[in-house]
Residue, then its C-alpha position, 0 to 999 in steps of 0.5 A: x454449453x454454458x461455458x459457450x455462452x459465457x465465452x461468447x458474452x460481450x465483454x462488460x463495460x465501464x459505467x459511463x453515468x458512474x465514471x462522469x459521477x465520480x469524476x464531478x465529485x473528485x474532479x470538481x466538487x472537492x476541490x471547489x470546496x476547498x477552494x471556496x472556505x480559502x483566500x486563494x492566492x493564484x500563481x503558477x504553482x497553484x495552476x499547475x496544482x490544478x492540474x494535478x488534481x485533474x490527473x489524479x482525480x480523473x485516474x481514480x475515478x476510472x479505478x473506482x468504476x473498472x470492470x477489474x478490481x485493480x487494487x494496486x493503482x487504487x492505491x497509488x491513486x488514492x496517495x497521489x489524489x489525497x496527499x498530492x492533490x488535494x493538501x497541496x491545492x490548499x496548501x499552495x492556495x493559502x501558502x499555509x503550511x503544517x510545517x515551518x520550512x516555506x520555499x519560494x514561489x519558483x520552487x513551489x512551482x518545480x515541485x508541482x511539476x516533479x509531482x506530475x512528471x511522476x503521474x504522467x511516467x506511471x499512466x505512461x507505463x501502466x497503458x503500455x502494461x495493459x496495452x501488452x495485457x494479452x501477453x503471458x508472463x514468464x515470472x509474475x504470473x507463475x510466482x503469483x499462482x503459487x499458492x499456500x502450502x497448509x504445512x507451512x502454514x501450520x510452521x508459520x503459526x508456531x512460529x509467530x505464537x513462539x516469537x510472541x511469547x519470546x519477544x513481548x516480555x522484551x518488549x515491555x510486555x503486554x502493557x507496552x503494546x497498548x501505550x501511546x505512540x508519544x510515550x513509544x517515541x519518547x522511550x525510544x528517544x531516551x535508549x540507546x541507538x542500537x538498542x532502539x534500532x533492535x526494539x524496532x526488529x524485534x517489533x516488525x519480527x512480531x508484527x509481519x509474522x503475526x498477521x500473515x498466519x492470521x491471513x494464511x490460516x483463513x484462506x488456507x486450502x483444505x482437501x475435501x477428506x482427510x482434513x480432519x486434524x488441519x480443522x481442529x489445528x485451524x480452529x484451533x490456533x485462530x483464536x490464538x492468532x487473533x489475540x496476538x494481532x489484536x496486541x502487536x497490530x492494534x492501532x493505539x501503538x502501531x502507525x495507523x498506515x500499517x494497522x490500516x494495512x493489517x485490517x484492509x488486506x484481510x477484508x480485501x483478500x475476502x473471495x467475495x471482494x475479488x469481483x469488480x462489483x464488490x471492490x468497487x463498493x469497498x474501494x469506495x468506502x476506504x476512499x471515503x474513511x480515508x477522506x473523512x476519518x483518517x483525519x481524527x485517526x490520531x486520537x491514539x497518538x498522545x497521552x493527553x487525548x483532547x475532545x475530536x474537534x470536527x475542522x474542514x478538509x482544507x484546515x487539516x490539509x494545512x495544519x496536521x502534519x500527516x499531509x506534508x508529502x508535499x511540503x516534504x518534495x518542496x524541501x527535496x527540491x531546495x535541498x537539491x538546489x543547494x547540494x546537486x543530485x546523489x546518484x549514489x543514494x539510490x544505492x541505499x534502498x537495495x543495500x538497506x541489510x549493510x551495517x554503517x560498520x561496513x559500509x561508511x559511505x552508507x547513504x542517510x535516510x532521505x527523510x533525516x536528510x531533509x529535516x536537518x536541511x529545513x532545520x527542524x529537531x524532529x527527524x523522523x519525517x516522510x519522504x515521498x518517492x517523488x522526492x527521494x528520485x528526484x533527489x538522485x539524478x532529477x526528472x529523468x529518474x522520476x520518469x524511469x521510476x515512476x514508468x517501472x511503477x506503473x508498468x508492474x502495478x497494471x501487470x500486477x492488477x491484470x494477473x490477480x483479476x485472471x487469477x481470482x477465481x483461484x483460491x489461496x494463491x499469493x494473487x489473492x493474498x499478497x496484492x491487497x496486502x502491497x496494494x494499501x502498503x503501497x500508502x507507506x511505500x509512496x510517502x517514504x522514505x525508502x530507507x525506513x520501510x525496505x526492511x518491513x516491505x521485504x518481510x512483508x513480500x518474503x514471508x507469503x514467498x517462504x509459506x507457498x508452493x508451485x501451483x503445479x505440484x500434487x499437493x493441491x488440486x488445479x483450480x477450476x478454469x475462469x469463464x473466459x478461457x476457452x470451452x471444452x470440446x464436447x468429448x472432453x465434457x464427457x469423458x472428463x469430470x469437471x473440478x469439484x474444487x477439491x480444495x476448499x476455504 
């Protein structure tokens, strides 16, 4: 009788007062105050912005008051507001730039146009995606069912606790994975090629492992009886598993966007953040930390640490190199005006594990290419998936990818809102996960994240199993599939929920 009524209830709404309020804020209220602490200087570009800052502000607005948790298109959103949005508003409204390579106004405007192609083909093929919602899929819904297999587990605990005691003495030691990131970038500079491409392995091989059995072990399933070593294992090697995140994930040494990706998916892959409520209340307060904190987020980098001074959005925007996403498109757009397309650098990403030995035509890393082009001495820069489509055959590019984007991130989201009453699944665990990576794999370059983002996606695939086999009892329905018959209410026990976390 009460799977009926909930069955029968009217589907929830979106908050028409909380969608207008978020909408005055992102749309309006940000961009007038940063358009109002600047000199601006109108063109086309700047008006093209503009809208730019519209579409995004508007796309993330309605995420924040979804009635799903959709936590890919927070992601991109938030990227596309932040780094496409607001920073080129008062970057093309001062024509101030964090970096020293400054285009013409022709292809400033070009490179605004690039940008909202790319919103437009990914809010193209997220709507035919929910459009299409209704369907059931063959291979995304099955592979993100799979759910975590507690002796595969246990494996993959060993094993990062023996890559941890093998490869941080190699490393450095303990020492090593609380010093700055200039003094890592600086040894790193005075090393060997090969030796600092094995340091970078080798740091990936502790870092990847060492968070998944961290987050594995948390949620995975226990049987209601017989449990009884699986909880001594557990409380066992969690103390362990958090001591060796707290050395090989910390945020003094590592980039801020994978430590911000380590401590975000283990809070959002909590079963209490799975509901749209709560994930409205979390989405919110990521996108106020990114907006207000993440700013200062570099007080780690350097050895000589100077007092936090407080500056407005609009002078961070046009002075700290975190923002220049899309300075970088800017530079890809010139590059392609002097040098044509490479369609053969679209080979690079999918072929990343070809040794330059075997392979002498192996495309470069499109942000290398482009700080040689703009001139600069420092190469290790992003370079933003707008950019890097662009850079292979143009617009047409940028739509088929971004399109393919959008379809599979609402596909994605749609999936994990069906699944998210099921517990230690890849849905729950893997889409926040990939969903706030997702700030790493837009910023770019391809080349220079393929190889973690496969480890980051292999790893939840190898310590999972069918959602199907014996191992585990079935999850209990969601209060949306149909009722049962009354006879089968009686002859049949409900789910208990055998397993638990």
């Amino acid at each position: 009788m009460r799977q009926g009524k909930q069955s029968g209830a009217a589907a929830p709404v979106r908050g028409i007062a909380a969608l207008c309020c978020w909408a005055l804020l992102l749309v309006v209220l940000l961009p007038v105050l940063i358009l109002q602490s600047l000199d601006a200087r109108l063109g086309a570009a700047l008006a093209m912005q503009c809208v730019v800052v519209l579409h995004t502000g508007a796309a993330l607005a309605r995420v924040l008051t979804d009635v799903r948790a959709r936590v890919i298109a927070f992601g991109f959103w938030l990227f596309s507001y932040v780094w496409l949005g607001l920073a080129p508003l008062a970057m093309l409204a001062t024509d101030a730039y964090p970096r020293g390579f400054v285009v013409d106004a022709n292809t400033a405007f070009v490179t605004t146009a690039v940008v909202e192609t790319g919103l437009l083909a990914y809010s193209a093929g997220s709507a035919l995606a929910s459009w299409r919602s209704a369907r059931t899929s063959t291979f995304l819904e099955p592979l993100l069912a799979r759910r975590l297999s507690p002796s595969r587990v246990l494996l993959l605990c060993g094993l990062a606790l023996l890559l941890a005691v093998v490869l941080i003495p190699g490393q450095g030691g303990l020492s090593a994975f609380f010093l700055s990131r200039q003094a890592a970038n600086e040894a790193a500079a005075h090393a060997e090629p090969a030796g600092s491409a094995d340091r970078a392995m080798a740091a990936w091989a502790l870092s990847v492992p060492a968070f998944w059995a961290l987050v594995a072990l948390v949620h995975v399933p226990r049987f209601a009886e017989g449990d009884r070593t699986l909880r001594g294992l557990r409380w066992l090697l969690l103390p362990l598993l958090i001591a060796v995140n707290v050395v090989v994930n910390n945020p003094i040494s590592q980039p801020r966007f994978w430590a911000g990706t380590v401590l975000l998916a283990l809070v959002f892959s909590a079963s209490w953040l799975r509901g749209p409520r709560a994930f409205r209340f979390g989405a919110a307060a990521v996108a106020a930390v990114v907006l207000v904190v993440f700013p200062y987020s570099d007080y780690f980098r350097y050895d000589k640490r100077e007092p936090v001074q407080v500056v407005s959005l609009a002078e961070q925007f046009t002075s700290n190199g975190d923002y220049d996403a899309f300075q970088q498109i800017e530079t890809g757009v010139d590059y392609v005006r002097t040098h044509g397309f490479t369609p053969t650098a679209a080979l690079g990403p999918p072929l990343f594990f070809v040794p330059r030995a075997a392979w002498s035509g192996k495309p470069d890393d499109a942000g290398i290419l482009l700080a040689r082009h703009a001139g600069y001495t420092f190469t290790n820069l992003s370079a933003p998936l707008w950019v890097e489509t662009y850079m292979w055959a143009g617009f047409p590019s940028v739509i088929a990818v971004f399109g393919l984007v959008g379809a599979v991130g609402r596909r994605i989201d749609t999936l994990r809102h069906r699944l998210r009453r099921r517990r230690g699944t890849l849905a729950a665990l893997l889409v926040p996960a990939f969903g706030f990576y997702q700030l790493v794999l837009l910023r770019g370059s391809l080349m220079a994240i393929v190889g973690p983002l496969a480890l980051l996606v292999c790893i939840p695939l190898l310590i999972t199993r069918k959602a199907g086999r014996r191992a585990l009892p079935p999850s209990a329905p969601e209060s949306a599939c149909a009722p049962a018959s009354p006879a089968h209410r009686v002859t049949s026990p409900q789910p208990t929920g055998g397993a638990r976390t």
